[in-house]
mmCIF file as gemmi writes it, N, C-alpha and C atoms, coordinates in Angstrom:
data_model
loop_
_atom_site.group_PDB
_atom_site.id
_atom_site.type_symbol
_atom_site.label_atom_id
_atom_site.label_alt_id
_atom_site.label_comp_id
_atom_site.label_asym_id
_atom_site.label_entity_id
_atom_site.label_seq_id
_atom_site.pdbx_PDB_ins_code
_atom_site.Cartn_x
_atom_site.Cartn_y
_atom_site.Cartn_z
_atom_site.occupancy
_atom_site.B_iso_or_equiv
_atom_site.pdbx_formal_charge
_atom_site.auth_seq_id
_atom_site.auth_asym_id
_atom_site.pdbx_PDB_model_num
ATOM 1 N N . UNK Axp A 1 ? 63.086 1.651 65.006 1 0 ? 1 A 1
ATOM 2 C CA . UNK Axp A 1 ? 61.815 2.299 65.302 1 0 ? 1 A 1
ATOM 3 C C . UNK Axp A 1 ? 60.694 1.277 65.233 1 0 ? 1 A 1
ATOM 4 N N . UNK Axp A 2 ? 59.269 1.25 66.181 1 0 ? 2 A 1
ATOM 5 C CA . UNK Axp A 2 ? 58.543 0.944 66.146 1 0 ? 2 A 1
ATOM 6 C C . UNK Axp A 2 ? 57.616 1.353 65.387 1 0 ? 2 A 1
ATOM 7 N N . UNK Axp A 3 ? 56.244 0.472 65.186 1 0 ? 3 A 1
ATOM 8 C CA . UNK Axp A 3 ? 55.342 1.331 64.068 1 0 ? 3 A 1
ATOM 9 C C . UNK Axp A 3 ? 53.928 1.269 65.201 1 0 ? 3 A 1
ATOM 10 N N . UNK Axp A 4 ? 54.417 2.048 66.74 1 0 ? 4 A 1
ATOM 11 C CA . UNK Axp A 4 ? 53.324 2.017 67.708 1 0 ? 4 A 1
ATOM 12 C C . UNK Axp A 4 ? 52.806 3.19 67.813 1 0 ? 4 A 1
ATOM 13 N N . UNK Axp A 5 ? 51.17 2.855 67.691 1 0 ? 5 A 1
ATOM 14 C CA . UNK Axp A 5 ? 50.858 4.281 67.613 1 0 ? 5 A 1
ATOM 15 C C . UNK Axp A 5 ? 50.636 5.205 68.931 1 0 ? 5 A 1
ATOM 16 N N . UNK Axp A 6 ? 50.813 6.435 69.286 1 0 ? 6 A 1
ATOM 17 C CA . UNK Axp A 6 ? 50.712 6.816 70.564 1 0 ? 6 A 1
ATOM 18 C C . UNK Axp A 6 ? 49.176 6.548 71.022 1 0 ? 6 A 1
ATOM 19 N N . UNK Axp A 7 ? 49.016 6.59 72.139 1 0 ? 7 A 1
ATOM 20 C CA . UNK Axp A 7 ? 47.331 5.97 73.165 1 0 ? 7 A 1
ATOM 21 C C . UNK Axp A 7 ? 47.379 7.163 73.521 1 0 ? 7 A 1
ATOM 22 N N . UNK Axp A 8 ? 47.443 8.005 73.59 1 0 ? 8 A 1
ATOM 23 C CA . UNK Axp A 8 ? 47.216 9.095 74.137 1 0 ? 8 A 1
ATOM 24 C C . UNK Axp A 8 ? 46.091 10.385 73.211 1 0 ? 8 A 1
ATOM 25 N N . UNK Axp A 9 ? 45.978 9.714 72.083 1 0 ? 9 A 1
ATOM 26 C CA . UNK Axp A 9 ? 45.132 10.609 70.863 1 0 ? 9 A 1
ATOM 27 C C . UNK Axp A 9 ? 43.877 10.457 70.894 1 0 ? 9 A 1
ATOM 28 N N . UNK Axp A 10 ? 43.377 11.307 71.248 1 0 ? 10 A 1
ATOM 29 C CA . UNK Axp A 10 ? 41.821 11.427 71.653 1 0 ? 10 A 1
ATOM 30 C C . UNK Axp A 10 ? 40.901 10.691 70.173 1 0 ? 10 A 1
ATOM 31 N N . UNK Axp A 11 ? 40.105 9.88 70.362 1 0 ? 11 A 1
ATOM 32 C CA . UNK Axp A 11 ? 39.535 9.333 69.176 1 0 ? 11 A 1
ATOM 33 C C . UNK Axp A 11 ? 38.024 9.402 69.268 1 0 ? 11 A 1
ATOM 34 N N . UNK Axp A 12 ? 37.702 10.838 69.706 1 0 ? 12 A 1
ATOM 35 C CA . UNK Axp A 12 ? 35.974 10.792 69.945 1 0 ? 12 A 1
ATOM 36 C C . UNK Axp A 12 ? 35.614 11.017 68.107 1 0 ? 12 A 1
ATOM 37 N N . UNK Axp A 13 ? 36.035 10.945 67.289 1 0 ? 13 A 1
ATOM 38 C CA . UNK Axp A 13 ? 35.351 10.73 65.798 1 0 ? 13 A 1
ATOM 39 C C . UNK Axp A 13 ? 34.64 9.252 65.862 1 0 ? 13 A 1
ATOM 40 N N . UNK Axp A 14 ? 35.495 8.293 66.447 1 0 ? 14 A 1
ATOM 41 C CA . UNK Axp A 14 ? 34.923 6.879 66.419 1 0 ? 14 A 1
ATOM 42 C C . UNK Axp A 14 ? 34.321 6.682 67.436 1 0 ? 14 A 1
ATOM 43 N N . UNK Axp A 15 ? 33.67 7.678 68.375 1 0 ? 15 A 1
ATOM 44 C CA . UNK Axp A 15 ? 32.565 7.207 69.141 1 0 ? 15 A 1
ATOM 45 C C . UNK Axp A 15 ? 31.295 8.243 68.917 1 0 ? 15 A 1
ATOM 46 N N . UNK Axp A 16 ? 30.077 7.36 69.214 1 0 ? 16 A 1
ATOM 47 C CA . UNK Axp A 16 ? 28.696 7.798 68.745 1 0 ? 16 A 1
ATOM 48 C C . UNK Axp A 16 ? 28.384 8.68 70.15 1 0 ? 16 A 1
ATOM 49 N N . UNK Axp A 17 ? 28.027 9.915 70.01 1 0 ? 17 A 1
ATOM 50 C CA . UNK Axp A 17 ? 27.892 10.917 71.185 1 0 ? 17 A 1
ATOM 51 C C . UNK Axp A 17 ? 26.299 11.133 71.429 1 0 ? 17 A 1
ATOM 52 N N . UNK Axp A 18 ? 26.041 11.377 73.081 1 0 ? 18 A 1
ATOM 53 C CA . UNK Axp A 18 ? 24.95 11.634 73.364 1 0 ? 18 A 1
ATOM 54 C C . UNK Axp A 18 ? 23.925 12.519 72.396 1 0 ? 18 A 1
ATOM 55 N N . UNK Axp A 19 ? 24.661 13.603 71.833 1 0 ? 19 A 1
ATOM 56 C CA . UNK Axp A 19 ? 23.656 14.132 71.411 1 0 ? 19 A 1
ATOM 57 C C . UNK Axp A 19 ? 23.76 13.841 69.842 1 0 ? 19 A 1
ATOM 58 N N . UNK Axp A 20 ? 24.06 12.674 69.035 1 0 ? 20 A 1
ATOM 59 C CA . UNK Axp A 20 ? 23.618 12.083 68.107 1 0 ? 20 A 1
ATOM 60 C C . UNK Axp A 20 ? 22.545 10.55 68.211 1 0 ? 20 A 1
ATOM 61 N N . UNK Axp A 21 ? 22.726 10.446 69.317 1 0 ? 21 A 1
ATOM 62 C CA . UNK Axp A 21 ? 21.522 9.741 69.782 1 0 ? 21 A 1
ATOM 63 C C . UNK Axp A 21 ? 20.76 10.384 69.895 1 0 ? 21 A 1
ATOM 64 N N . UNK Axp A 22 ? 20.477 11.282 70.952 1 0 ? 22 A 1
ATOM 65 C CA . UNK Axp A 22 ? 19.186 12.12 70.492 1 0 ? 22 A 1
ATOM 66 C C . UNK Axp A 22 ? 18.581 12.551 69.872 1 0 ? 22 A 1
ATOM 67 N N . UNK Axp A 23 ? 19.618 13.16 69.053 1 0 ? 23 A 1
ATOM 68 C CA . UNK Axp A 23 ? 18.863 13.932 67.421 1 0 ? 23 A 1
ATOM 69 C C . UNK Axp A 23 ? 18.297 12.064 66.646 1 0 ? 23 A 1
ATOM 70 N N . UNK Axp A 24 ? 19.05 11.156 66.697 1 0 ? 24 A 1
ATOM 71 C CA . UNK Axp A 24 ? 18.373 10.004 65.964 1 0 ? 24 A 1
ATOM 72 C C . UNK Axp A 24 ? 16.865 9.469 66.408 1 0 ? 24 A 1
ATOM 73 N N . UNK Axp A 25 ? 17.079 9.64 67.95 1 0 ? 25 A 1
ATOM 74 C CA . UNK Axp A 25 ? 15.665 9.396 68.754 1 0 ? 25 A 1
ATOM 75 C C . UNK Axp A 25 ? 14.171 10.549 68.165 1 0 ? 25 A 1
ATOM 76 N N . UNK Axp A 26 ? 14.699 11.973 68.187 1 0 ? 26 A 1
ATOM 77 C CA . UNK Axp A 26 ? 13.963 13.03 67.485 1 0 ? 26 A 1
ATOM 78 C C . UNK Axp A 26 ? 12.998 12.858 66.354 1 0 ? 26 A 1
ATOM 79 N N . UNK Axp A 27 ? 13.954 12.365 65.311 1 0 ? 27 A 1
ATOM 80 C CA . UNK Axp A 27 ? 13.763 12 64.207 1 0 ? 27 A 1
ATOM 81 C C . UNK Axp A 27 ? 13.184 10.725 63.974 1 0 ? 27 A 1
ATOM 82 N N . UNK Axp A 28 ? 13.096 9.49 64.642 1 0 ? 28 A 1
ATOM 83 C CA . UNK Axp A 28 ? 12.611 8.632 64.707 1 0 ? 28 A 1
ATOM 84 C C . UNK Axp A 28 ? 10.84 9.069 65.06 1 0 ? 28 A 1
ATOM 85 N N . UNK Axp A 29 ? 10.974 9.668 66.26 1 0 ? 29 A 1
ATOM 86 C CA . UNK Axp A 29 ? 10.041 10.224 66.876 1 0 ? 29 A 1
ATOM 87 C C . UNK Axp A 29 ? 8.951 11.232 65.468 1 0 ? 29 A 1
ATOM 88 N N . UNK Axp A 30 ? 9.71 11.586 65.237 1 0 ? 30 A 1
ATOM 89 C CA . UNK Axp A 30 ? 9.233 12.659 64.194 1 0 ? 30 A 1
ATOM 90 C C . UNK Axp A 30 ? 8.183 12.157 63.069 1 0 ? 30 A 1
ATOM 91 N N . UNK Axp A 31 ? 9.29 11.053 62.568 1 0 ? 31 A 1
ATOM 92 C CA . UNK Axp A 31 ? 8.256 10.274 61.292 1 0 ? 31 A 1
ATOM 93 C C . UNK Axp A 31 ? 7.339 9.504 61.85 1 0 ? 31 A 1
ATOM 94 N N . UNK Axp A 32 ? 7.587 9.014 62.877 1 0 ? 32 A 1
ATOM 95 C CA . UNK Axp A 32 ? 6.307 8.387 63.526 1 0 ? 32 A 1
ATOM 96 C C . UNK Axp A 32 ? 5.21 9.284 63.636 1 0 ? 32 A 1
ATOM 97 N N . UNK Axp A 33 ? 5.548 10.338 64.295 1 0 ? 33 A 1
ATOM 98 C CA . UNK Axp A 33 ? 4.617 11.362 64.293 1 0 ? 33 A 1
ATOM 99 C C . UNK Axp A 33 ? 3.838 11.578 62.92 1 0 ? 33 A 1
ATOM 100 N N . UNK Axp A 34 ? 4.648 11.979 62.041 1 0 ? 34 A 1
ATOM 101 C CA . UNK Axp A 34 ? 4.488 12.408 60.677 1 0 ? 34 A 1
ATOM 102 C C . UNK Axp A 34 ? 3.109 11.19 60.062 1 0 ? 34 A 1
ATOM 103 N N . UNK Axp A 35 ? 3.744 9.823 60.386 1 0 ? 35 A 1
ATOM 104 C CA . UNK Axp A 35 ? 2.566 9.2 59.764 1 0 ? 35 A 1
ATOM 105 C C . UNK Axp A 35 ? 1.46 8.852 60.169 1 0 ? 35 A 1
ATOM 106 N N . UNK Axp A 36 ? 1.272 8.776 61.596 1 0 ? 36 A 1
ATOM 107 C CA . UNK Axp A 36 ? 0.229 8.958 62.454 1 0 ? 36 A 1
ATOM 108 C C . UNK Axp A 36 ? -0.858 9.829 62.733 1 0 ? 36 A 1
ATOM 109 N N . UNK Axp A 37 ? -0.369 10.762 61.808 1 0 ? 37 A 1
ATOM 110 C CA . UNK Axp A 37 ? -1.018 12.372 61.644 1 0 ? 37 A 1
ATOM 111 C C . UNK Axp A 37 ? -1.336 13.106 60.51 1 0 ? 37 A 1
ATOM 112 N N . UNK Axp A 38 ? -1.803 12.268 59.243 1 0 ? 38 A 1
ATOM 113 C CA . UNK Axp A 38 ? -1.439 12.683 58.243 1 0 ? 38 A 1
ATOM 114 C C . UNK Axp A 38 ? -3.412 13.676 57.739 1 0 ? 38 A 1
ATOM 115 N N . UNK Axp A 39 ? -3.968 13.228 58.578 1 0 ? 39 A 1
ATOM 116 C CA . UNK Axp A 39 ? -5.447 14.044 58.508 1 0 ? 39 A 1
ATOM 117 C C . UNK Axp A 39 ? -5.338 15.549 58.767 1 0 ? 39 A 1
ATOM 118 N N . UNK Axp A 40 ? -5.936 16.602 57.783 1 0 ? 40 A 1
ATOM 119 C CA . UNK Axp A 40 ? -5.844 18.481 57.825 1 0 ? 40 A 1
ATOM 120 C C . UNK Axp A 40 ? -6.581 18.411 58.845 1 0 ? 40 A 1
ATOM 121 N N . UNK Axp A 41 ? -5.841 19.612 59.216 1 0 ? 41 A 1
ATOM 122 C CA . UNK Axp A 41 ? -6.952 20.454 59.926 1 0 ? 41 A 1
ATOM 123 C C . UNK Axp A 41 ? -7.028 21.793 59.737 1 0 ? 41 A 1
ATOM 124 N N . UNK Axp A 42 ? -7.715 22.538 60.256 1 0 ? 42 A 1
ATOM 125 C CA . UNK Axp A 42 ? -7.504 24.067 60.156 1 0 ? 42 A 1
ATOM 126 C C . UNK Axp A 42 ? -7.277 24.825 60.857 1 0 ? 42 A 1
ATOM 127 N N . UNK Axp A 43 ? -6.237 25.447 60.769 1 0 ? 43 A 1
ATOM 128 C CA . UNK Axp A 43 ? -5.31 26.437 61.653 1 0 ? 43 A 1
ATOM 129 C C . UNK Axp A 43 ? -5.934 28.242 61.578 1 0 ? 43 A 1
ATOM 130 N N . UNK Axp A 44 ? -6.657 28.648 62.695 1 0 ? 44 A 1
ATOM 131 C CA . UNK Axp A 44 ? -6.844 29.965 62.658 1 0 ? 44 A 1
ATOM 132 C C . UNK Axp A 44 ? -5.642 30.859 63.495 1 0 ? 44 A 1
ATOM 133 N N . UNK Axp A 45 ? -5.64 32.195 62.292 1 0 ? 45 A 1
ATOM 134 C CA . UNK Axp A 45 ? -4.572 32.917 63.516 1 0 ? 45 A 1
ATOM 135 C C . UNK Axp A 45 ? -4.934 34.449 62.845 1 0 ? 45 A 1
ATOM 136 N N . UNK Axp A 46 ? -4.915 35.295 64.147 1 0 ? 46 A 1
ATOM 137 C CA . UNK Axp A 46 ? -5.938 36.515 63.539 1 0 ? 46 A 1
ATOM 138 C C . UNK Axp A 46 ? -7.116 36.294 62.564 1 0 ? 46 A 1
ATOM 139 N N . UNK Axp A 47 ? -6.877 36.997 61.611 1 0 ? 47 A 1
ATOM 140 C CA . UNK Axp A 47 ? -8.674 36.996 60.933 1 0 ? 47 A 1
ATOM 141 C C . UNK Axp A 47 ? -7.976 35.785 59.707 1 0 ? 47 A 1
ATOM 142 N N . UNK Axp A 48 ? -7.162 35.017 59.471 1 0 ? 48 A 1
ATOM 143 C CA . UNK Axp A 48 ? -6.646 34.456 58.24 1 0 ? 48 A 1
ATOM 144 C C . UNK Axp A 48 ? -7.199 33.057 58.832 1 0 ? 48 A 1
ATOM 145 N N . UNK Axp A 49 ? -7.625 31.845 57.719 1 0 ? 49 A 1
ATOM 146 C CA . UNK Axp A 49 ? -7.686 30.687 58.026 1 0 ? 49 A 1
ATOM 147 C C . UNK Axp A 49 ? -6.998 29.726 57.341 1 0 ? 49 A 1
ATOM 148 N N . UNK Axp A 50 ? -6.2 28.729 57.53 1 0 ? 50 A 1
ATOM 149 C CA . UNK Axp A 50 ? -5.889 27.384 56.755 1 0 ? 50 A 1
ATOM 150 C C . UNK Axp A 50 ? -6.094 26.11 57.071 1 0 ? 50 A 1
ATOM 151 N N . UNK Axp A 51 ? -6 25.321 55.756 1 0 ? 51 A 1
ATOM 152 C CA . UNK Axp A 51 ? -6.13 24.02 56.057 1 0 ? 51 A 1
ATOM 153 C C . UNK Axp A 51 ? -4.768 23.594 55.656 1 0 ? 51 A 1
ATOM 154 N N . UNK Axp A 52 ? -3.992 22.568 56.722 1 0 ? 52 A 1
ATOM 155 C CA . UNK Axp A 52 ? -2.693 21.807 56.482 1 0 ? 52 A 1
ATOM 156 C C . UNK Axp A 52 ? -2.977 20.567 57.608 1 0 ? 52 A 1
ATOM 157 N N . UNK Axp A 53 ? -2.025 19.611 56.741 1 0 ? 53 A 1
ATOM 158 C CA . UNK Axp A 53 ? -2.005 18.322 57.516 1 0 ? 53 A 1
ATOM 159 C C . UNK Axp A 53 ? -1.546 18.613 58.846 1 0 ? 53 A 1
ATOM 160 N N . UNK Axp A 54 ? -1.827 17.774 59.961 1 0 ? 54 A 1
ATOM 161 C CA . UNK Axp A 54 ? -1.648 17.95 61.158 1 0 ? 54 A 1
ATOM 162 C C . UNK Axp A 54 ? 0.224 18.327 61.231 1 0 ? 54 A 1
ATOM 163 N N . UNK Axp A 55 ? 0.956 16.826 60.661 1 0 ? 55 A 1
ATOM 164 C CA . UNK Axp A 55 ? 2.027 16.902 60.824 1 0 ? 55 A 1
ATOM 165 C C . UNK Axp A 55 ? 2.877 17.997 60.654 1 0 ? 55 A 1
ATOM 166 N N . UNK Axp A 56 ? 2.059 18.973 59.44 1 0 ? 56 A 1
ATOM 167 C CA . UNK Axp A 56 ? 3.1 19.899 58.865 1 0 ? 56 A 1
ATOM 168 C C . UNK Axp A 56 ? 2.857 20.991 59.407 1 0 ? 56 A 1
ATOM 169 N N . UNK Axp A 57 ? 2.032 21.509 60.621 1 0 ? 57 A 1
ATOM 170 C CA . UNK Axp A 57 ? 1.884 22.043 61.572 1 0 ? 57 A 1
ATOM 171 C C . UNK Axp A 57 ? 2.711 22.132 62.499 1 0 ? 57 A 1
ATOM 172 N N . UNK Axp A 58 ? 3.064 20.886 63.202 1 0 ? 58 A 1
ATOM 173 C CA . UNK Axp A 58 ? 3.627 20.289 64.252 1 0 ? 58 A 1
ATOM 174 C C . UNK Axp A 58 ? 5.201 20.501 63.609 1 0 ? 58 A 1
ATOM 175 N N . UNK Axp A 59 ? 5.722 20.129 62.497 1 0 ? 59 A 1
ATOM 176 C CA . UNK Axp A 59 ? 7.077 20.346 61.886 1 0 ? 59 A 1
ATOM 177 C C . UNK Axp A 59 ? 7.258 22.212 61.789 1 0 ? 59 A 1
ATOM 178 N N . UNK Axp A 60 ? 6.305 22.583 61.151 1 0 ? 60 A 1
ATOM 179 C CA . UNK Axp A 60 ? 6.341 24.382 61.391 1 0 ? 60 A 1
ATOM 180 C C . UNK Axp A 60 ? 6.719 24.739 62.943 1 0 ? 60 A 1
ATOM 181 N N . UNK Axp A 61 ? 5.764 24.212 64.11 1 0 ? 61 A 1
ATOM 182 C CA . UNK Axp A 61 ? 6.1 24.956 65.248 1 0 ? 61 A 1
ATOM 183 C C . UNK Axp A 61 ? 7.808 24.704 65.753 1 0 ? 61 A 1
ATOM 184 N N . UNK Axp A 62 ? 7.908 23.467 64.873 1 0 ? 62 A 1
ATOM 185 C CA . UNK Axp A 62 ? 9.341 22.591 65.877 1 0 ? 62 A 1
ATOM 186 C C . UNK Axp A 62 ? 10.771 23.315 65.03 1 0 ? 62 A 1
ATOM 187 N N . UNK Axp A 63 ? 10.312 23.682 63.432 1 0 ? 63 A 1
ATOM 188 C CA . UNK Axp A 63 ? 11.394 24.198 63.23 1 0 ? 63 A 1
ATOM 189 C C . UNK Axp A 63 ? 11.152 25.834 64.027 1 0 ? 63 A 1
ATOM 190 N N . UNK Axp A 64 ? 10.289 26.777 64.163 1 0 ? 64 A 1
ATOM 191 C CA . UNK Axp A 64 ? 10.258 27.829 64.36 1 0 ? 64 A 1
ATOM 192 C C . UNK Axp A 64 ? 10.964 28.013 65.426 1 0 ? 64 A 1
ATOM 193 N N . UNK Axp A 65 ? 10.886 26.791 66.78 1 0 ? 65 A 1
ATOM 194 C CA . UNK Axp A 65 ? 11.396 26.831 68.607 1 0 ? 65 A 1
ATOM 195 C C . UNK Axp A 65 ? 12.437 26.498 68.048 1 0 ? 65 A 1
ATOM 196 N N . UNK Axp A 66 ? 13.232 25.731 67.344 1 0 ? 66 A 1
ATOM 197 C CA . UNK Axp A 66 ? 14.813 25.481 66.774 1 0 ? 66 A 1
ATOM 198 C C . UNK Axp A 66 ? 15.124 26.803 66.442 1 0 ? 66 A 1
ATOM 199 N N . UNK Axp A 67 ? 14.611 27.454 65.493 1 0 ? 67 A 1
ATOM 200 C CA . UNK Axp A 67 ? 15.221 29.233 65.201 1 0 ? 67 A 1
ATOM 201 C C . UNK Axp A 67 ? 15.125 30.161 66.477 1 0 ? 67 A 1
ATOM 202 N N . UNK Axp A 68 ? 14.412 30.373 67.067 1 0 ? 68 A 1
ATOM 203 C CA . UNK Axp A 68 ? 13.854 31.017 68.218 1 0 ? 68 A 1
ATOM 204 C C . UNK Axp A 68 ? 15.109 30.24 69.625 1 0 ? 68 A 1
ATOM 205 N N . UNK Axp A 69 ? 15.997 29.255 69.164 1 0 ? 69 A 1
ATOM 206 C CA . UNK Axp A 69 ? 16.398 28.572 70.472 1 0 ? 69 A 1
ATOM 207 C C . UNK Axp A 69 ? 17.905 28.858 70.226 1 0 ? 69 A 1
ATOM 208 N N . UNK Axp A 70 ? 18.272 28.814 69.21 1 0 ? 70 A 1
ATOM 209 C CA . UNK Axp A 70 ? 19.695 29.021 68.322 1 0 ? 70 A 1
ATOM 210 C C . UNK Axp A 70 ? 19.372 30.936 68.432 1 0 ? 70 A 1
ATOM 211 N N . UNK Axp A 71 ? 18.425 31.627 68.23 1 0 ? 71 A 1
ATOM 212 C CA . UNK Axp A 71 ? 18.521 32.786 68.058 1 0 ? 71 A 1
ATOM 213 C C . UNK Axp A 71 ? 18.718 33.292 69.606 1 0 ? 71 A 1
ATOM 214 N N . UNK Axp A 72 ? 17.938 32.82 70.635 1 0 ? 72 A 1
ATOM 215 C CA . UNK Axp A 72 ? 18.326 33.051 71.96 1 0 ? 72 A 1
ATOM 216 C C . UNK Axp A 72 ? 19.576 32.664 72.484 1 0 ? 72 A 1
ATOM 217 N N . UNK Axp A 73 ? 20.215 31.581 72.577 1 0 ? 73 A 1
ATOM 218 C CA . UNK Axp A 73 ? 21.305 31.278 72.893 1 0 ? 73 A 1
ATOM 219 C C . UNK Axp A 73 ? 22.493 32.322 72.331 1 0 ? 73 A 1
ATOM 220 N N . UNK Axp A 74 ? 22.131 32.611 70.381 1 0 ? 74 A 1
ATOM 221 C CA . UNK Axp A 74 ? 23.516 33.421 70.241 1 0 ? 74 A 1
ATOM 222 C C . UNK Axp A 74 ? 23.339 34.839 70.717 1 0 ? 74 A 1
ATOM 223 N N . UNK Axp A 75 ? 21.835 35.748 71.136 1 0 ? 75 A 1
ATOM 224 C CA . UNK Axp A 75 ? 22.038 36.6 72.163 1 0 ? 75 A 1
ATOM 225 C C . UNK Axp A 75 ? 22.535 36.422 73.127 1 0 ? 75 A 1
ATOM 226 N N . UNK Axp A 76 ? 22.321 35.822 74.034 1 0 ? 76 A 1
ATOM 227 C CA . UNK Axp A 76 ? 22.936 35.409 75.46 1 0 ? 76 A 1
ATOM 228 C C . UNK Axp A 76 ? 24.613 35.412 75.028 1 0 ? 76 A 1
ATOM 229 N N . UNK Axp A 77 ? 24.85 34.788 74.358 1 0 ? 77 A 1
ATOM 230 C CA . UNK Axp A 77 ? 26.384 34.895 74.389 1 0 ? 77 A 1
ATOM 231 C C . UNK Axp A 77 ? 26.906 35.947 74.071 1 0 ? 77 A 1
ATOM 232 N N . UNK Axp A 78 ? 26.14 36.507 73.214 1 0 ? 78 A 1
ATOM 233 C CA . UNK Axp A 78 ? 26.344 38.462 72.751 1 0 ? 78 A 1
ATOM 234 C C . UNK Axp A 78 ? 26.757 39.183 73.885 1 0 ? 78 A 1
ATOM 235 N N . UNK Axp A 79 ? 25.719 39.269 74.871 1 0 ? 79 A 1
ATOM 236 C CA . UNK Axp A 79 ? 25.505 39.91 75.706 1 0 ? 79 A 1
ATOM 237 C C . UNK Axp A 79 ? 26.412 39.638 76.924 1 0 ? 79 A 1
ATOM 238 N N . UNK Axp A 80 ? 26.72 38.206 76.979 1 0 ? 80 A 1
ATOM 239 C CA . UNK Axp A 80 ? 28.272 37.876 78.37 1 0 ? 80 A 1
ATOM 240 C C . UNK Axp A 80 ? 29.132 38.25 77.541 1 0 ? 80 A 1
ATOM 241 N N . UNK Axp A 81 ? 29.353 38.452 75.829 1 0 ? 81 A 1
ATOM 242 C CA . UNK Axp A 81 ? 30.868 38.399 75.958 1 0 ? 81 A 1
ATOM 243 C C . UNK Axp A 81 ? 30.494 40.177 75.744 1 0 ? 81 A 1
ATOM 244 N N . UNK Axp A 82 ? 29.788 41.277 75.675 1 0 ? 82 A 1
ATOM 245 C CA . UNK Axp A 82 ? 29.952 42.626 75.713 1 0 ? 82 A 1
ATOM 246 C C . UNK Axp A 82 ? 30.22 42.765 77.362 1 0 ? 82 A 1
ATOM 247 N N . UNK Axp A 83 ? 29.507 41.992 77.854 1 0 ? 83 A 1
ATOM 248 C CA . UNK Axp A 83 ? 29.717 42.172 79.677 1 0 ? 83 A 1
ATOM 249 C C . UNK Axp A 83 ? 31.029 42.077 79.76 1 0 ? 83 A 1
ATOM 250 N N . UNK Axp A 84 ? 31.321 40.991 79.561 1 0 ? 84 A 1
ATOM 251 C CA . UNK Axp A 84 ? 32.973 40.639 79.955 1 0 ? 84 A 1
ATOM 252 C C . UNK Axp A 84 ? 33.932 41.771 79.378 1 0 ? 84 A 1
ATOM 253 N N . UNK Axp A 85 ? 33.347 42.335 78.124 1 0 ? 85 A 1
ATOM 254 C CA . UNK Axp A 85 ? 34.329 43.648 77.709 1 0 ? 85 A 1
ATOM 255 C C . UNK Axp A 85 ? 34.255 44.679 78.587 1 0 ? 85 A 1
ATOM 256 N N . UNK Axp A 86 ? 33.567 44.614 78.89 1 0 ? 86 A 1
ATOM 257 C CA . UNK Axp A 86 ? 33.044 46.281 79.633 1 0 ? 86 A 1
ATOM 258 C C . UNK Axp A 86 ? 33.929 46.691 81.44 1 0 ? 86 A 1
């Protein structure tokens, strides 16, 4: 017996994938942001007012479209796979 390993075994663990580049680009992007922006401001919404740093504004809206984007997508799939039952 040989000690050859088969070539045929998919080895995407040892390669870096498009969308971990991106998320690294994001995040790069992000703290840059973060320190570039570190002056309050004040946020009105209905009759309530606050003061928060710019950045932590900008991190509020980005996680909220991440929940709001994950929450749309797993409707949509709700809804093809009840279609597909029906």
């Amino acid at each position: 017996m040989t000690d050859e390993k088969p070539t045929n075994i998919n080895k995407s663990n040892d390669k870096i994938g498009i969308g971990m580049i991106v998320s690294v680009v994001i995040l790069v992007s992000l703290v840059i942001f973060v320190f570039q922006n570190l002056e309050e401001v004040e946020v009105e919404f209905l009759f309530l007012s606050f003061a928060f740093p710019l950045w932590l504004v900008a991190v509020i809206f980005l996680v909220l479209g991440v929940i709001l984007g994950w929450i749309w997508r797993w409707m949509s799939r709700r809804r093809k796979k009840s279609r597909e039952k029906s």
